[in-house]
C-alpha positions, 0 to 999 in steps of 0.5 A: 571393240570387245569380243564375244565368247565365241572369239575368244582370243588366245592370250599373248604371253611375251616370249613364250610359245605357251597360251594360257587361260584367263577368265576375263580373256572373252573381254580382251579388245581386239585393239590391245590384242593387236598393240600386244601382238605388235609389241611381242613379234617386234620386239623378237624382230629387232634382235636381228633386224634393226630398223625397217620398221615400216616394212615389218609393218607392211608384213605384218598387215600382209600376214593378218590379211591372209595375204602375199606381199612381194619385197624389192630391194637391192641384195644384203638389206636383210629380206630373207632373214626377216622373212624367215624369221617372222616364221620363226617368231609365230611358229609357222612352218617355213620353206625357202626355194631359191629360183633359178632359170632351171627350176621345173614346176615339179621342184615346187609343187612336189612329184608322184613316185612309184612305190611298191608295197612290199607284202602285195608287190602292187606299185601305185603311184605315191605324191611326194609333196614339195616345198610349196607346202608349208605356212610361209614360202619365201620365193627368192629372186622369183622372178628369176624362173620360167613362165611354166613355173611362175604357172604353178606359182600362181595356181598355189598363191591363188586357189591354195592348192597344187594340181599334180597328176590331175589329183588337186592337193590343198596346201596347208592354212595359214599358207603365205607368199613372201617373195623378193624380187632384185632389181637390179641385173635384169638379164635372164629374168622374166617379169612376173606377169600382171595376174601374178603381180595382181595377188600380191597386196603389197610390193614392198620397197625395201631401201637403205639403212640409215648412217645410225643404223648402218653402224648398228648393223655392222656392230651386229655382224662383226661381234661374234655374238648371235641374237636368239629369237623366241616363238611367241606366237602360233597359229591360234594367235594368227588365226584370231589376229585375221579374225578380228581383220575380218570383222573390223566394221568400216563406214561408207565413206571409206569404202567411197574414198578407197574406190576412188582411188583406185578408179583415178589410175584407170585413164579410160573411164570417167573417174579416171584422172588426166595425168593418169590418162597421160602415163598409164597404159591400164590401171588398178582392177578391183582386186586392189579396192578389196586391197585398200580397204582389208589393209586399212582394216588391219593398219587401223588395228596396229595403230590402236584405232576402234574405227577405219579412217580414210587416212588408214587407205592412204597409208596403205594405197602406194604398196598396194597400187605401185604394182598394178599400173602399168606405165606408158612410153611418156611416163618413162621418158619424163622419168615418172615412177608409179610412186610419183603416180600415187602421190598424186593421185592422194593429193588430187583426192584429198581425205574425207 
C-alpha cells in the first residue's frame, strides 16, 4: 500500500527527535512505516518496561486510532511509567492527575479567575486551563472520584473539549485518555458508568511478570542505574501513522465477521447467542463494531499485513468487548468472567 505525494510521511529516524527529507519519502509504504514506527518506540520502551509486549501493543493501536484505552492491573505492574513514558518516546505533552473521592471537576478541567488590568483597573474573568489539557492524560485510579467528576471526564473524552462558565475550550489534538483502574480494594470507588467504560476501545488487563522477567525487573531497580529514554517521534509521525489507519481499505467480509460478533453479545435479538442470553443482561452497541474494525486496521499494519483479515478482529475483540457486557446473577455464580464470554463467542463464529 504506497502513499501518495499528498501523504507524505515524516521520515522516522531512530533515536532522534529530528525529521528529515528524503526524495523517494512519497514512496515509503505505510506497512514499513508502521514496522519502523513499532521498532523505534519499543525499542525506547524496553529500557524501562520489560516485557508487557502485548499491552504496549494494545497502547499503541489505541494511540494510532485516536482512541482511550483504560488499564487494570493489580498496583507495581509499571502502568503508569509506561504510560508516561510512551508520552516521553513520541514527544507528546503529558499530564497525570491522581484521582481521589475530593476531586472537583474544576480540578481537571481548569477554572475562571478574576484578573485586573493594571492600566484600566477593569477585572474580567480569565480561565486558567487544567491538567486536562495536554495530548496524553493518565487518570490514575480514576475510578476513585465522584460521578459529578467522572462528568466532566466524559465530556473531555467524548467531544475533546471542556465547558467552563458556559465558554466551551477545545482540548489540544492529538488528546488521549489512558487510564488505570485497581481492582482490588473496591470500597469508596464508583464504577465507571457504562457510557463511560463505552469510550474506552480497550480495557487492557494488565498481569503478572513472568519468573525470567520478575528477575530482570528486580535486576533493574536495584542497580542504581537509570535507563534514558530518547524522543523518537512527534506529532507529525503520530499524525500520519492515524492517517494511514484511516485509509486502510478493508473488504466486506470483515465488516460481516466484525458485525457478528459483536451482534452475538446482544441476547435479545436474533443473531445473538443462547449462552449470551443466559449470562448477559446487555451486550455491545455499535460503538464496539467501528471498534473491531478501526483496531484490526491498525493490528493488521503493526503485524506488517497490506490487507485486514478477520484474524486481526479476532485478536483484538476480548480488550475491546470485555467492558461492554454486562454479566447477570448466573454468570456470576458459575464464575463466568466476560473473558470466558468472548472466547466463546470467537469460537462459535469461526474466521472466514
Amino acid at each position: 500500500m504506497s502513499t501518495s505525494a499528498k501523504n507524505q510521511p515524516p521520515v522516522w529516524v531512530e533515536d532522534t527527535g529530528r525529521i528529515e527529507e528524503e526524495e523517494d519519502a512519497d514512496d515509503l509504504q505505510a506497512v514499513e512505516y508502521f514496522k519502523q514506527a513499532r521498532q523505534a518506540l519499543t525499542h525506547q520502551l524496553s529500557k524501562v518496561i520489560v516485557g508487557q509486549d502485548e499491552v504496549i501493543d494494545q497502547l499503541l493501536i489505541a494511540l494510532f486510532t485516536r482512541n482511550h484505552a483504560l488499564l487494570v492491573g493489580v498496583p507495581g505492574l509499571a502502568k503508569t511509567l509506561l504510560i508516561s513514558t510512551l508520552a516521553q518516546t513520541m514527544n507528546l505533552a503529558f499530564k497525570r492527575i491522581q484521582f481521589t473521592p475530593d476531586l472537583m471537576p474544576s480540578d481537571i478541567t481548569g477554572t475562571e479567575v478574576i484578573q485586573q488590568n493594571p492600566a484600566t483597573g477593569e477585572r474580567a474573568f480569565r480561565f486558567i486551563p487544567g491538567p486536562i489539557f495536554a495530548n496524553v492524560v493518565l487518570a490514575d485510579e480514576i475510578n476513585r472520584t465522584p460521578p459529578k467528576t467522572q462528568a466532566a471526564m466524559l465530556e473531555a473524552m467524548q467531544e475533546r473539549r471542556v465547558t467552563v462558565g458556559g465558554v466551551v475550550h477545545p482540548l489540544p489534538e492529538p488528546f488521549f485518555v489512558l487510564a488505570t483502574q485497581n481492582p482490588i480494594e473496591q470500597e469508596g470507588t464508583y464504577p465507571l458508568p457504562e457510557a463511560q467504560l463505552d469510550r474506552f476501545l480497550f480495557l487492557i488487563n494488565v498481569g503478572y511478570p513472568s519468573a525470567a522477567e520478575e528477575l530482570e525487573i528486580m535486576k533493574r531497580g536495584t542497580s542504581g542505574e537509570k535507563a534514558e529514554v530518547r524522543q523518537v517521534a512527534g506529532v507529525e509521525h503520530l499524525l500520519y501513522l492515524q492517517g494511514a489507519v484511516a485509509r486502510m481499505p478493508v473488504a466486506d467480509h470483515v465488516y460481516d465477521y466484525a458485525q457478528k460478533l459483536t451482534a452475538a453479545t446482544r441476547g435479545n435479538t436474533a443473531q445473538g447467542l443462547d449462552f449470551c442470553r443466559k449470562w448477559l443482561l446487555w451486550g455491545a452497541g455499535p460503538r464496539a463494531s467501528m471498534g473491531l474494525i478501526m483496531a484490526a486496521k491498525a493490528h493488521a499494519l503493526l503485524k506488517g499485513q497490506v490487507y485486514v483479515g478477520c484474524q486481526n478482529v479476532a485478536a483484538v475483540a476480548p480488550p475491546i468487548l470485555r467492558h461492554r457486557m454486562g454479566l447477570n446473577f448466573a454468570a456470576q455464580s458459575e464464575g463466568v468472567t466476560p473473558d470466558v464470554v468472548v472466547a466463546k463467542i470467537l469460537e462459535a463464529i469461526p474466521v472466514n
